[in-house]
PDBQT receptor file of N, H, CA, C and O in Angstrom, charges set to zero:
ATOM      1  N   UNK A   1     151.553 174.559 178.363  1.00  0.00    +0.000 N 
ATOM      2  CA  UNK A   1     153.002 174.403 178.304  1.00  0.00    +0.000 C 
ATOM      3  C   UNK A   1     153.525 173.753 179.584  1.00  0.00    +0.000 C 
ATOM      4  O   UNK A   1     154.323 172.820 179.492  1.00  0.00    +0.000 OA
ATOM      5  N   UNK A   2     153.142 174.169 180.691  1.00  0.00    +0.000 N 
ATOM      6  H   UNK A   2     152.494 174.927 180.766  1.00  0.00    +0.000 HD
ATOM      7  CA  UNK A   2     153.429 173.780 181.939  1.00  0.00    +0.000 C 
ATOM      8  C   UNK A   2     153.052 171.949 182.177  1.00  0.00    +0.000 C 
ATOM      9  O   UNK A   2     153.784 171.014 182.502  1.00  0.00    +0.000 OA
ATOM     10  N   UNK A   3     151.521 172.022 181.829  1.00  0.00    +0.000 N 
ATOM     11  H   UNK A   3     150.926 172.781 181.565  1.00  0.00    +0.000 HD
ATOM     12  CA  UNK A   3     151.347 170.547 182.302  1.00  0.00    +0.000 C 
ATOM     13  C   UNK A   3     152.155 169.492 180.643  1.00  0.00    +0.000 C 
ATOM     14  O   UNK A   3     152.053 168.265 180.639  1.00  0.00    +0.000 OA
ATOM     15  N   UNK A   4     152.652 170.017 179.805  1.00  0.00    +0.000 N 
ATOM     16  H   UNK A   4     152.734 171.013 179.808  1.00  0.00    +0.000 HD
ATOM     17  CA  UNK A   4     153.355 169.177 178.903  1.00  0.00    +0.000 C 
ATOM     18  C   UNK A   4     154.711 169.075 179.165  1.00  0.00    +0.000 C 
ATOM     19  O   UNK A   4     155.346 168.213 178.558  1.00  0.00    +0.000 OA
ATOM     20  N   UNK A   5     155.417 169.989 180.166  1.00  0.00    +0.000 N 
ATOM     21  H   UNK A   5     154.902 170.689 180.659  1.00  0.00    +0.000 HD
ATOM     22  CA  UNK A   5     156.841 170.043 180.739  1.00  0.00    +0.000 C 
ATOM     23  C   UNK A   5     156.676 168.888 181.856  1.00  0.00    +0.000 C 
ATOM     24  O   UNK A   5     157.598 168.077 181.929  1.00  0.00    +0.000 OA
ATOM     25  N   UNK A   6     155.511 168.737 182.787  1.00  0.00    +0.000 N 
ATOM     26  H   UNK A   6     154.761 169.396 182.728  1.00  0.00    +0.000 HD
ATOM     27  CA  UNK A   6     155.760 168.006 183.607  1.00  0.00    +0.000 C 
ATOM     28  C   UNK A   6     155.606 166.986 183.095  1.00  0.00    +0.000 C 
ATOM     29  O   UNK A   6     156.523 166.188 183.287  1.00  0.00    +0.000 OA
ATOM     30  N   UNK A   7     154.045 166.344 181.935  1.00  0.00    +0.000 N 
ATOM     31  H   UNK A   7     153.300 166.992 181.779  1.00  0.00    +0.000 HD
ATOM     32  CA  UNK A   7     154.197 165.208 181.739  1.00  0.00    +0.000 C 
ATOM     33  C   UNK A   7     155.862 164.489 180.880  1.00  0.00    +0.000 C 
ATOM     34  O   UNK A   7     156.323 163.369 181.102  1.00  0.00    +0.000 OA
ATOM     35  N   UNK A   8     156.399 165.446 180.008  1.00  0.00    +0.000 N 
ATOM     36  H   UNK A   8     156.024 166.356 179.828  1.00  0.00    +0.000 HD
ATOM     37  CA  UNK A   8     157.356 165.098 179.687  1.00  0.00    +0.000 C 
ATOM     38  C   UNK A   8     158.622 164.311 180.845  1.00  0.00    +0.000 C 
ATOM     39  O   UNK A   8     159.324 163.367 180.484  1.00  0.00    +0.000 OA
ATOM     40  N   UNK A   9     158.682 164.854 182.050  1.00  0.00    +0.000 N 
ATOM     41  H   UNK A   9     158.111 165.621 182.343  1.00  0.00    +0.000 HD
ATOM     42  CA  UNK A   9     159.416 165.104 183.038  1.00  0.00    +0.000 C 
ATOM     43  C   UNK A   9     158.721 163.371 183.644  1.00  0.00    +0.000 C 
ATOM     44  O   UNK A   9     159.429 162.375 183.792  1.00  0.00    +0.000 OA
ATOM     45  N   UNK A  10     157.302 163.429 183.884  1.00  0.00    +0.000 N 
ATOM     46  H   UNK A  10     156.727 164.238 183.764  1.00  0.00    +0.000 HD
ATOM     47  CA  UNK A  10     157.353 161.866 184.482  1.00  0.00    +0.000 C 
ATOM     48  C   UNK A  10     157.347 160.967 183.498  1.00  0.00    +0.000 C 
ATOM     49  O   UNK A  10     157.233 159.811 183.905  1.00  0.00    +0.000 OA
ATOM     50  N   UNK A  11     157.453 161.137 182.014  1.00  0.00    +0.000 N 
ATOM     51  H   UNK A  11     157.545 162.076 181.684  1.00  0.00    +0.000 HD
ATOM     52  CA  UNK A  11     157.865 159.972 181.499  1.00  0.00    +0.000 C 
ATOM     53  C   UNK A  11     159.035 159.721 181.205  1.00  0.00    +0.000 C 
ATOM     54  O   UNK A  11     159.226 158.527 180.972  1.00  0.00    +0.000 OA
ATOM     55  N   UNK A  12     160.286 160.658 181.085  1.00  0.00    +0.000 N 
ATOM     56  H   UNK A  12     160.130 161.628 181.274  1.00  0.00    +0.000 HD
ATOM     57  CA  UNK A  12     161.157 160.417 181.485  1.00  0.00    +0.000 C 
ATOM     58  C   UNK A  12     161.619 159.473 183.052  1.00  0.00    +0.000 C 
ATOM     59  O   UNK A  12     162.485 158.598 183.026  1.00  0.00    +0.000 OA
ATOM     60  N   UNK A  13     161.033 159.774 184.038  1.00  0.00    +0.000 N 
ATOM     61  H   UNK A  13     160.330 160.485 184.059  1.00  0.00    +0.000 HD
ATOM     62  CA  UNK A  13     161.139 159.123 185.172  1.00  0.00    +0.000 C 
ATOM     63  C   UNK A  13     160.594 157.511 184.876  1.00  0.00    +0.000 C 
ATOM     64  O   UNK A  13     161.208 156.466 185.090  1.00  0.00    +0.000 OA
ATOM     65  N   UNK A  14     159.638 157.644 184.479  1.00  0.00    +0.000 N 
ATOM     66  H   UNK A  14     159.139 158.493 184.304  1.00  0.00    +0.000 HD
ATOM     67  CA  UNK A  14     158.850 156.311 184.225  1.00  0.00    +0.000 C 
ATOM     68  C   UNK A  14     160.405 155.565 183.449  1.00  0.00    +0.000 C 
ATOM     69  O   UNK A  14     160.828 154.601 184.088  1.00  0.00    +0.000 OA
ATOM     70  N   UNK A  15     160.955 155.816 182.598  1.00  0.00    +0.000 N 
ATOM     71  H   UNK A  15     160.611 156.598 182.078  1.00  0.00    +0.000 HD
ATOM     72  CA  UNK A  15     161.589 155.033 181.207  1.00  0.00    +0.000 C 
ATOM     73  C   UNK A  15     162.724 155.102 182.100  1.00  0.00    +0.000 C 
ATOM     74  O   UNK A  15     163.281 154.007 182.026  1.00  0.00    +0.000 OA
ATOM     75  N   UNK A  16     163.211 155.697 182.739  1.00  0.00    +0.000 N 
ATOM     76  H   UNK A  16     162.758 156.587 182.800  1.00  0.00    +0.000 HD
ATOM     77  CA  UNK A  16     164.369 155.953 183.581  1.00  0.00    +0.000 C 
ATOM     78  C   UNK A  16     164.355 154.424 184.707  1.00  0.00    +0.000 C 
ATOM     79  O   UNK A  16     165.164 153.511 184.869  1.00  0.00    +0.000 OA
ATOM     80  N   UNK A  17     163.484 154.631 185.100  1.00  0.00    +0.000 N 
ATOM     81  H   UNK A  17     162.827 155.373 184.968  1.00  0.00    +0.000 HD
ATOM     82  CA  UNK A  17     163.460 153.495 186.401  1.00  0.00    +0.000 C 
ATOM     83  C   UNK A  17     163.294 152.258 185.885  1.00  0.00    +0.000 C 
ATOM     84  O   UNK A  17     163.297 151.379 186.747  1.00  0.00    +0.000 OA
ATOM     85  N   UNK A  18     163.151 151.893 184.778  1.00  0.00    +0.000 N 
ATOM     86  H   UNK A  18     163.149 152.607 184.078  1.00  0.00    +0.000 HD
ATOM     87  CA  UNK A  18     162.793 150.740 184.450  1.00  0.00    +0.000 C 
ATOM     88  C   UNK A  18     163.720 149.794 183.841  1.00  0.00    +0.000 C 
ATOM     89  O   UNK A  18     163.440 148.761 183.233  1.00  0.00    +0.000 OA
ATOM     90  N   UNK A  19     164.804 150.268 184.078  1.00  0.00    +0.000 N 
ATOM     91  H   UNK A  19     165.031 151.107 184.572  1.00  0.00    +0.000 HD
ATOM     92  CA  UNK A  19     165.997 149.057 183.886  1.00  0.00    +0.000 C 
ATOM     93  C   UNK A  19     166.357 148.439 185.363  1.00  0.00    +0.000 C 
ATOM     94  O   UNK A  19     166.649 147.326 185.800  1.00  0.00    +0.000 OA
ATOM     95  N   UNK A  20     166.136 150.095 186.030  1.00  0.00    +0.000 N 
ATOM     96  H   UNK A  20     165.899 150.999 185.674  1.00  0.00    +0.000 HD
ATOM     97  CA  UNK A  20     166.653 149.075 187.713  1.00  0.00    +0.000 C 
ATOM     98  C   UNK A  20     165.226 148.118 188.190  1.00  0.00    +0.000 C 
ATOM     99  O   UNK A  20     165.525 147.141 188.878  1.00  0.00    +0.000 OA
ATOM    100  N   UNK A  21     164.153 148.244 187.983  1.00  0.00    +0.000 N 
ATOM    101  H   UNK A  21     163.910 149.037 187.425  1.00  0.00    +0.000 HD
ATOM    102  CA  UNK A  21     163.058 147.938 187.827  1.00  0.00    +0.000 C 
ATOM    103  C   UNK A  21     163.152 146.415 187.526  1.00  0.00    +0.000 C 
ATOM    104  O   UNK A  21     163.149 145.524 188.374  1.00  0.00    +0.000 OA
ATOM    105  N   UNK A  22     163.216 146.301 186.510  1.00  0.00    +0.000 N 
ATOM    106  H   UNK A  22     163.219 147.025 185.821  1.00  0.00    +0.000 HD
ATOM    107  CA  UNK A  22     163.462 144.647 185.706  1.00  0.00    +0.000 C 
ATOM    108  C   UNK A  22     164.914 144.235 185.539  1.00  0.00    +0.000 C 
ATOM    109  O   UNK A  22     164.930 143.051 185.202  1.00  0.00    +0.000 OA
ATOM    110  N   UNK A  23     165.841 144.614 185.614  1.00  0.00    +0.000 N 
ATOM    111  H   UNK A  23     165.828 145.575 185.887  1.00  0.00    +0.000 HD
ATOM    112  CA  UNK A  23     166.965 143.735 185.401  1.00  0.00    +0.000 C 
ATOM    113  C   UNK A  23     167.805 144.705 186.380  1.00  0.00    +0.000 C 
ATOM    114  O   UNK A  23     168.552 145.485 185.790  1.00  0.00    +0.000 OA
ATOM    115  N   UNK A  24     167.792 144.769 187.778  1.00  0.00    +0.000 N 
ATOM    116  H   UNK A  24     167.185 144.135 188.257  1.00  0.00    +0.000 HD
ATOM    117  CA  UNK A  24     169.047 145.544 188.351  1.00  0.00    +0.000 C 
ATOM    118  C   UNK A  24     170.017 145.084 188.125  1.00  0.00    +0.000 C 
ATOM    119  O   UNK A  24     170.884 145.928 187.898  1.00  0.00    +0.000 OA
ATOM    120  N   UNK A  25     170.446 143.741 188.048  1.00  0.00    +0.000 N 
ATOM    121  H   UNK A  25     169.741 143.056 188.232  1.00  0.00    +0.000 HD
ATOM    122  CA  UNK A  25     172.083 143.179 187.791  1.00  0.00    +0.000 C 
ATOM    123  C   UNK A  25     173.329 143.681 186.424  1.00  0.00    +0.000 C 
ATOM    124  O   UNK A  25     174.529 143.924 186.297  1.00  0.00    +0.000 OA
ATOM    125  N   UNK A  26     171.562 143.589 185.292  1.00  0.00    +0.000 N 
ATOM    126  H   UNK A  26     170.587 143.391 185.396  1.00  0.00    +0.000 HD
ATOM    127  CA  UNK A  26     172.314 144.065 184.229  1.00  0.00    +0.000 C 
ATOM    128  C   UNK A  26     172.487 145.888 183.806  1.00  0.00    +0.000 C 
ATOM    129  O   UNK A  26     173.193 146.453 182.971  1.00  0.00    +0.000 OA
ATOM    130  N   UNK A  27     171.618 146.343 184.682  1.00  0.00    +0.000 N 
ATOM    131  H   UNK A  27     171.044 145.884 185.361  1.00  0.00    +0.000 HD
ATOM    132  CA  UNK A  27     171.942 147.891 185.164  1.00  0.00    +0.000 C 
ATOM    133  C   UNK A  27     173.065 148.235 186.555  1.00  0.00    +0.000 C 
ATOM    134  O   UNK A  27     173.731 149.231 186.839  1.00  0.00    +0.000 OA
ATOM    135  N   UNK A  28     172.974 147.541 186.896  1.00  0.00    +0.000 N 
ATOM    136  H   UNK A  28     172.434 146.732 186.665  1.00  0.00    +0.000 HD
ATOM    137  CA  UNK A  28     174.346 147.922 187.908  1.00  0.00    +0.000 C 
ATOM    138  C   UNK A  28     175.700 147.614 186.909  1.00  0.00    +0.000 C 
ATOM    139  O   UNK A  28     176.727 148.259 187.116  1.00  0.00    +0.000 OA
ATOM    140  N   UNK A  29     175.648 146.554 185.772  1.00  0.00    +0.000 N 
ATOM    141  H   UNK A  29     174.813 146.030 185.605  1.00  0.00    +0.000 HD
ATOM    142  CA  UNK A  29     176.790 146.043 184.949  1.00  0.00    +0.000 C 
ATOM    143  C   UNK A  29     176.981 147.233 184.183  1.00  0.00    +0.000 C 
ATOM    144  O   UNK A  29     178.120 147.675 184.030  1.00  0.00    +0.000 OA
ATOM    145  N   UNK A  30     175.511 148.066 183.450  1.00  0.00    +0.000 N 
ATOM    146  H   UNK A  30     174.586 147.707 183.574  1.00  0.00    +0.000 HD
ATOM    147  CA  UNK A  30     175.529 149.160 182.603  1.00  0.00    +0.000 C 
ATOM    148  C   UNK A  30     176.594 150.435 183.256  1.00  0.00    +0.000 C 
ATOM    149  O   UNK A  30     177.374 151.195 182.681  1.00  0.00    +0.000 OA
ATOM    150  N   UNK A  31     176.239 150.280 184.669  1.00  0.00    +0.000 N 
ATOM    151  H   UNK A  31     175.605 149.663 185.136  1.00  0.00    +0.000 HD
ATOM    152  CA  UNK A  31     176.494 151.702 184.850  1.00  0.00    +0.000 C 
ATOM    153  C   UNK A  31     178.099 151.390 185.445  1.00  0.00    +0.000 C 
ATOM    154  O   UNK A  31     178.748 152.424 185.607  1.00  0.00    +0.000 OA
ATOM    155  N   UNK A  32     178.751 150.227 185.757  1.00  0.00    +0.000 N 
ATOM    156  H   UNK A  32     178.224 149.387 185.626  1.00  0.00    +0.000 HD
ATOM    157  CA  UNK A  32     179.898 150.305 186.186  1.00  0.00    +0.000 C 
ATOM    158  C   UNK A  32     180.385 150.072 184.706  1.00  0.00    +0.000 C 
ATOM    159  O   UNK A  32     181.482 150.623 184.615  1.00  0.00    +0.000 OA
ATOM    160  N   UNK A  33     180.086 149.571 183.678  1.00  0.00    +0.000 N 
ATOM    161  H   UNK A  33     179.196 149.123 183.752  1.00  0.00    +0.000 HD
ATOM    162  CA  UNK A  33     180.780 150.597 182.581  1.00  0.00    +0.000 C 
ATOM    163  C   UNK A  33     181.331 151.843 181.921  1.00  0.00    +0.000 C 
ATOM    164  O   UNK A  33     182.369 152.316 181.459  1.00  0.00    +0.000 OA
ATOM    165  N   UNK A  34     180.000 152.119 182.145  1.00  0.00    +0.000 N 
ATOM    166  H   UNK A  34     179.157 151.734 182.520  1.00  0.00    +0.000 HD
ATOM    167  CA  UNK A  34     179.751 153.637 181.959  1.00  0.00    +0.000 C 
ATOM    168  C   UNK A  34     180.996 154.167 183.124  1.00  0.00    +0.000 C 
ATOM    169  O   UNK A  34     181.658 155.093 182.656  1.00  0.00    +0.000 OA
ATOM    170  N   UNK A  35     181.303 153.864 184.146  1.00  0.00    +0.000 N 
ATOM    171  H   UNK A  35     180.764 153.112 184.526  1.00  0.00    +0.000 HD
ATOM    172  CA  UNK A  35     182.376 154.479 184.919  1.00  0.00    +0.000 C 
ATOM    173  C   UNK A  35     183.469 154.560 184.513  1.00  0.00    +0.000 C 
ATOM    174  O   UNK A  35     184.138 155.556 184.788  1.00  0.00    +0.000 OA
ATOM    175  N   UNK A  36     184.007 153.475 183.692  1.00  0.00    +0.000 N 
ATOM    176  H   UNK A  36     183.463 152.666 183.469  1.00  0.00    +0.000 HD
ATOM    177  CA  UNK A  36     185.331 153.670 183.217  1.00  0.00    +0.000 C 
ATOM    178  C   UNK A  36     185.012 153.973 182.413  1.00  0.00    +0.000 C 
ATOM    179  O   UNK A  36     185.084 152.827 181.969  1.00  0.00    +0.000 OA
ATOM    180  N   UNK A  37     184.566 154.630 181.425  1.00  0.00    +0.000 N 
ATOM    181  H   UNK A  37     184.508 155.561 181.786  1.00  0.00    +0.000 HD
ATOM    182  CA  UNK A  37     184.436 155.598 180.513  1.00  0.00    +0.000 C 
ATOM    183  C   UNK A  37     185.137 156.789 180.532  1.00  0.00    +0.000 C 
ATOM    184  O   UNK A  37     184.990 157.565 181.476  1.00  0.00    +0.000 OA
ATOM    185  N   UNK A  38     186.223 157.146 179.188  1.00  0.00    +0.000 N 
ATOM    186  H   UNK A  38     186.342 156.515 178.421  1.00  0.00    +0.000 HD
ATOM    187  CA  UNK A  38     186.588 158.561 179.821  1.00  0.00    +0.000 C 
ATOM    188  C   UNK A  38     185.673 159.536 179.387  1.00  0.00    +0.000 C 
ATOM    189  O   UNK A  38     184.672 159.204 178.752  1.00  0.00    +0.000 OA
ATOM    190  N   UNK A  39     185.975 160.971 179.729  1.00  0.00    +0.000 N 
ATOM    191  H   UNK A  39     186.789 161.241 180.244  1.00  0.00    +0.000 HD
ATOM    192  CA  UNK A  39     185.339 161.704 179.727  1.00  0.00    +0.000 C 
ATOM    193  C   UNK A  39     184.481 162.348 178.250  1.00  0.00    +0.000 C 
ATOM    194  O   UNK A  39     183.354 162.766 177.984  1.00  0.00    +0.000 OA
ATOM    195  N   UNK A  40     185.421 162.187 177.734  1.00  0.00    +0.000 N 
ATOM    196  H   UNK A  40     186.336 161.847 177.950  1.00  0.00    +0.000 HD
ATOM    197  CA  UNK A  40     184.883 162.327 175.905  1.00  0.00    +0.000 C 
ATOM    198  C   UNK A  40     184.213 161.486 175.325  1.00  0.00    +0.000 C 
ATOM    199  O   UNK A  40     183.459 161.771 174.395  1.00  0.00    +0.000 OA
ATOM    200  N   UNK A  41     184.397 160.212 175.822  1.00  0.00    +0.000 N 
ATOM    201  H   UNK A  41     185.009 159.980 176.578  1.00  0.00    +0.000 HD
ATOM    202  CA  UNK A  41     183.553 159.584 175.541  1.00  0.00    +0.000 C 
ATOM    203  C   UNK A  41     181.914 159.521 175.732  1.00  0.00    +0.000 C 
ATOM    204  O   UNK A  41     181.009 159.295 174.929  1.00  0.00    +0.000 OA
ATOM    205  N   UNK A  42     181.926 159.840 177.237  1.00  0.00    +0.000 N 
ATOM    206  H   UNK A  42     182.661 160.024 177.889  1.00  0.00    +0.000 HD
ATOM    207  CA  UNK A  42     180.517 160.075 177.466  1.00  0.00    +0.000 C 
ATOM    208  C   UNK A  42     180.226 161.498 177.475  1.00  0.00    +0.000 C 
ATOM    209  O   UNK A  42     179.044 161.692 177.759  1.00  0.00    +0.000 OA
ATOM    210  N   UNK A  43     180.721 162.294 177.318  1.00  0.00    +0.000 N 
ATOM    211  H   UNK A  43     181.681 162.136 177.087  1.00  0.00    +0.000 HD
ATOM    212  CA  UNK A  43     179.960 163.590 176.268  1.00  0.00    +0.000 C 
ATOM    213  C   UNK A  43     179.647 163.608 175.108  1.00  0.00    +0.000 C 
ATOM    214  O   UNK A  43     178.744 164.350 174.725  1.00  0.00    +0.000 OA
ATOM    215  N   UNK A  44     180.225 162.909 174.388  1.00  0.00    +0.000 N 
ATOM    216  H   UNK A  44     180.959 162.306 174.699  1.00  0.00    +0.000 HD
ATOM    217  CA  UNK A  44     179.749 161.631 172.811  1.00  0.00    +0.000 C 
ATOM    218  C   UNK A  44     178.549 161.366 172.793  1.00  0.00    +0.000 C 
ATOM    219  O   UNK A  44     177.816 161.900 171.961  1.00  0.00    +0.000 OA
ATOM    220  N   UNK A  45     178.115 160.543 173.645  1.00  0.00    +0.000 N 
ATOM    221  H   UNK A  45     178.711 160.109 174.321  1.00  0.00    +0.000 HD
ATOM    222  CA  UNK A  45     176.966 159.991 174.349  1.00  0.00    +0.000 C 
ATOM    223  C   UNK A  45     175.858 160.365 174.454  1.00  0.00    +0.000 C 
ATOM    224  O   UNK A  45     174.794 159.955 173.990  1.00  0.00    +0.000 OA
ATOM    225  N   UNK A  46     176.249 161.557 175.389  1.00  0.00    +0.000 N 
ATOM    226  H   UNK A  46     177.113 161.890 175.765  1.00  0.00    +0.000 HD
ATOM    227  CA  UNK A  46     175.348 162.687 176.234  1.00  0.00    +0.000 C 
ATOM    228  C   UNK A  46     174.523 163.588 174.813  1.00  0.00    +0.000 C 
ATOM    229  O   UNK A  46     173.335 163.751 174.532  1.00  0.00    +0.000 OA
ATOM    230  N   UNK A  47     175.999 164.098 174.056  1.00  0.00    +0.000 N 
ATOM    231  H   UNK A  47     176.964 163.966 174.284  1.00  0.00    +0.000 HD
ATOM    232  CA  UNK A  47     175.619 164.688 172.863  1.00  0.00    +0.000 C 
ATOM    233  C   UNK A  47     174.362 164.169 171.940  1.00  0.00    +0.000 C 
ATOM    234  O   UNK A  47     173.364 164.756 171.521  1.00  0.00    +0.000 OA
ATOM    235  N   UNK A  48     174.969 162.426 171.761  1.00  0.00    +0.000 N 
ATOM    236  H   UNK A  48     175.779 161.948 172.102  1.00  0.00    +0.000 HD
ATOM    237  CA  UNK A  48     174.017 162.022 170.601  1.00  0.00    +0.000 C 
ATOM    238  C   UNK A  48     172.691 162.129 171.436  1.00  0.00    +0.000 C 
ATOM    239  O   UNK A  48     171.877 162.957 171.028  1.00  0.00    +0.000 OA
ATOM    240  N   UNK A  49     172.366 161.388 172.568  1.00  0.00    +0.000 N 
ATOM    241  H   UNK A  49     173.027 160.716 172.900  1.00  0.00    +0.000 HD
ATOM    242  CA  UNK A  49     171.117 161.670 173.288  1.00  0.00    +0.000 C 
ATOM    243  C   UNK A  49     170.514 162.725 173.334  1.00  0.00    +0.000 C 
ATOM    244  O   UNK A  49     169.298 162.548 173.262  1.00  0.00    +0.000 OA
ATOM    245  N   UNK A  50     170.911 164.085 173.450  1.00  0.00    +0.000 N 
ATOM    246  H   UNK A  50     171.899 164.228 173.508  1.00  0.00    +0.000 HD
ATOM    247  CA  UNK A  50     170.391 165.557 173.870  1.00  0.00    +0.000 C 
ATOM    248  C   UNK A  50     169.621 165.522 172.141  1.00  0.00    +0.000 C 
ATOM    249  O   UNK A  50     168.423 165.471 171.865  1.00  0.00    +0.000 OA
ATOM    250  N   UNK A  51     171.288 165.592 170.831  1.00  0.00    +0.000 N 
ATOM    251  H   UNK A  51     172.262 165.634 171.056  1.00  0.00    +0.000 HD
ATOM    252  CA  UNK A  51     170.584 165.986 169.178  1.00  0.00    +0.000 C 
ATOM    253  C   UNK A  51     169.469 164.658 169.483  1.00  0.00    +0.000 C 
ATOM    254  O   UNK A  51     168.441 165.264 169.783  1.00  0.00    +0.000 OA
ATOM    255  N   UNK A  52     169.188 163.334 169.550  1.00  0.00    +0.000 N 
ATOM    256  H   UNK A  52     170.023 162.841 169.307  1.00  0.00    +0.000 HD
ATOM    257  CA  UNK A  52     167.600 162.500 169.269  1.00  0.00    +0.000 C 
ATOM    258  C   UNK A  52     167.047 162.767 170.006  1.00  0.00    +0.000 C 
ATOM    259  O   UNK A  52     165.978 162.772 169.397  1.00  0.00    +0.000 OA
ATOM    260  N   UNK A  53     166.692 163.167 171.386  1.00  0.00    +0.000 N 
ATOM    261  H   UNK A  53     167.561 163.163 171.881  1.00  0.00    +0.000 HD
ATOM    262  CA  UNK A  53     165.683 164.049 172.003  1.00  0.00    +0.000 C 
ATOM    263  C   UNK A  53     165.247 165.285 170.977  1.00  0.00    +0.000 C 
ATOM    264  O   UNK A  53     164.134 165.445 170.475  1.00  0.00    +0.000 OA
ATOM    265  N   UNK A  54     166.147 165.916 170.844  1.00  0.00    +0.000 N 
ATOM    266  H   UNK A  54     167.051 165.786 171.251  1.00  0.00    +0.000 HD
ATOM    267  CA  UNK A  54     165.608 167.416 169.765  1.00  0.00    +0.000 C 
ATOM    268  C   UNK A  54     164.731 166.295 168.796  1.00  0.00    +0.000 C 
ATOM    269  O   UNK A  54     163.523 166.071 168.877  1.00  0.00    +0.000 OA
ATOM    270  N   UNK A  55     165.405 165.861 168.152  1.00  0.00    +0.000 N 
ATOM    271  H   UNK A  55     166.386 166.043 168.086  1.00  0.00    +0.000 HD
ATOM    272  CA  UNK A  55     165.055 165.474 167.205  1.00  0.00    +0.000 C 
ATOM    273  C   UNK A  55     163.359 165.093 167.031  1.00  0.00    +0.000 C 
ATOM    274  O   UNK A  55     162.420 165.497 166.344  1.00  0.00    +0.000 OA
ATOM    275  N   UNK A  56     163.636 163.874 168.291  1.00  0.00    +0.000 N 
ATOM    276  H   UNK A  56     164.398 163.546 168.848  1.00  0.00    +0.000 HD
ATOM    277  CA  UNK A  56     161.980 163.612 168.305  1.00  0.00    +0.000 C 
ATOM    278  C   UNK A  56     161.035 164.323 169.004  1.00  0.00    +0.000 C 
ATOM    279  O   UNK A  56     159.971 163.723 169.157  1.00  0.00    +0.000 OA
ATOM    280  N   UNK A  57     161.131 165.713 169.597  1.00  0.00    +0.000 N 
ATOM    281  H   UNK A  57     161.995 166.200 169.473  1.00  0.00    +0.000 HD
ATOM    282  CA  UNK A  57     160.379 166.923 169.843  1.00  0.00    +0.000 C 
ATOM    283  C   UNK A  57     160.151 167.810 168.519  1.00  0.00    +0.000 C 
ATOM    284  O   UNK A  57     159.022 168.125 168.143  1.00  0.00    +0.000 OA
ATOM    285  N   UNK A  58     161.175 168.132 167.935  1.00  0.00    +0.000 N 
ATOM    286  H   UNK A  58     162.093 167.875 168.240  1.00  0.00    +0.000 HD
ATOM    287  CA  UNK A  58     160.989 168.403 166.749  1.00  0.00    +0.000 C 
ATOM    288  C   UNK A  58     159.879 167.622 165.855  1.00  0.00    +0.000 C 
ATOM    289  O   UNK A  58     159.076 168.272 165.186  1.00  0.00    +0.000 OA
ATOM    290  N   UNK A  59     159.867 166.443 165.866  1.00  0.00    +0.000 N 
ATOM    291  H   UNK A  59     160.519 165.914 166.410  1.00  0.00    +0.000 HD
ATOM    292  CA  UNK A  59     159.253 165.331 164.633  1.00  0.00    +0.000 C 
ATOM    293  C   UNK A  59     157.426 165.564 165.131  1.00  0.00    +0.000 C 
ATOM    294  O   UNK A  59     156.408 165.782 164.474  1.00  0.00    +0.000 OA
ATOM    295  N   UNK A  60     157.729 165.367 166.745  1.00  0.00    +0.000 N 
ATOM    296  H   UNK A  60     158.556 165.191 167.279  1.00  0.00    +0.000 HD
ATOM    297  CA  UNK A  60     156.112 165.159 167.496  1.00  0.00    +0.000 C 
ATOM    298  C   UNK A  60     155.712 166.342 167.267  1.00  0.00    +0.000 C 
ATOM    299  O   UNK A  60     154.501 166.135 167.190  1.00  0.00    +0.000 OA
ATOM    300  N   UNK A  61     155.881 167.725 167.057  1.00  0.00    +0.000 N 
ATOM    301  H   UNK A  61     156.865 167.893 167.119  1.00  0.00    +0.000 HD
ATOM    302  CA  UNK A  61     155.427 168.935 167.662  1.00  0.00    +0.000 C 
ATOM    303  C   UNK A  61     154.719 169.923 166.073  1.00  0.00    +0.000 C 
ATOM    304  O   UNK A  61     154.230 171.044 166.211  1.00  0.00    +0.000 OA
TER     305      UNK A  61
């Protein structure tokens, strides 16, 4: 359980870094969007991301 929490944890990191990685310009553009965003909106967001994470732990497991 432990070493499947961490690998989960660096591939998240891995998939994470890899927009600033290959395109920082168009990730610095992403995220000063994402700023003016109001707040409901990106709990919208946050939401749909958290239910397709379940989702595809659910599907793999």
């Amino acid at each position: 359980m432990t070493t499947s929490f961490w690998l989960a944890i660096g591939l998240v990191l891995i998939f994470e870094g890899l927009g600033p990685l290959l395109a920082p310009k168009g990730w610095r553009a992403m995220i000063g969007q994402l700023v003016s965003q109001p707040d409901h909106q990106l709990r919208r967001v946050g939401g749909c991301l958290v239910v397709a994470g379940a989702v595809m732990v659910f599907m793999l497991s």
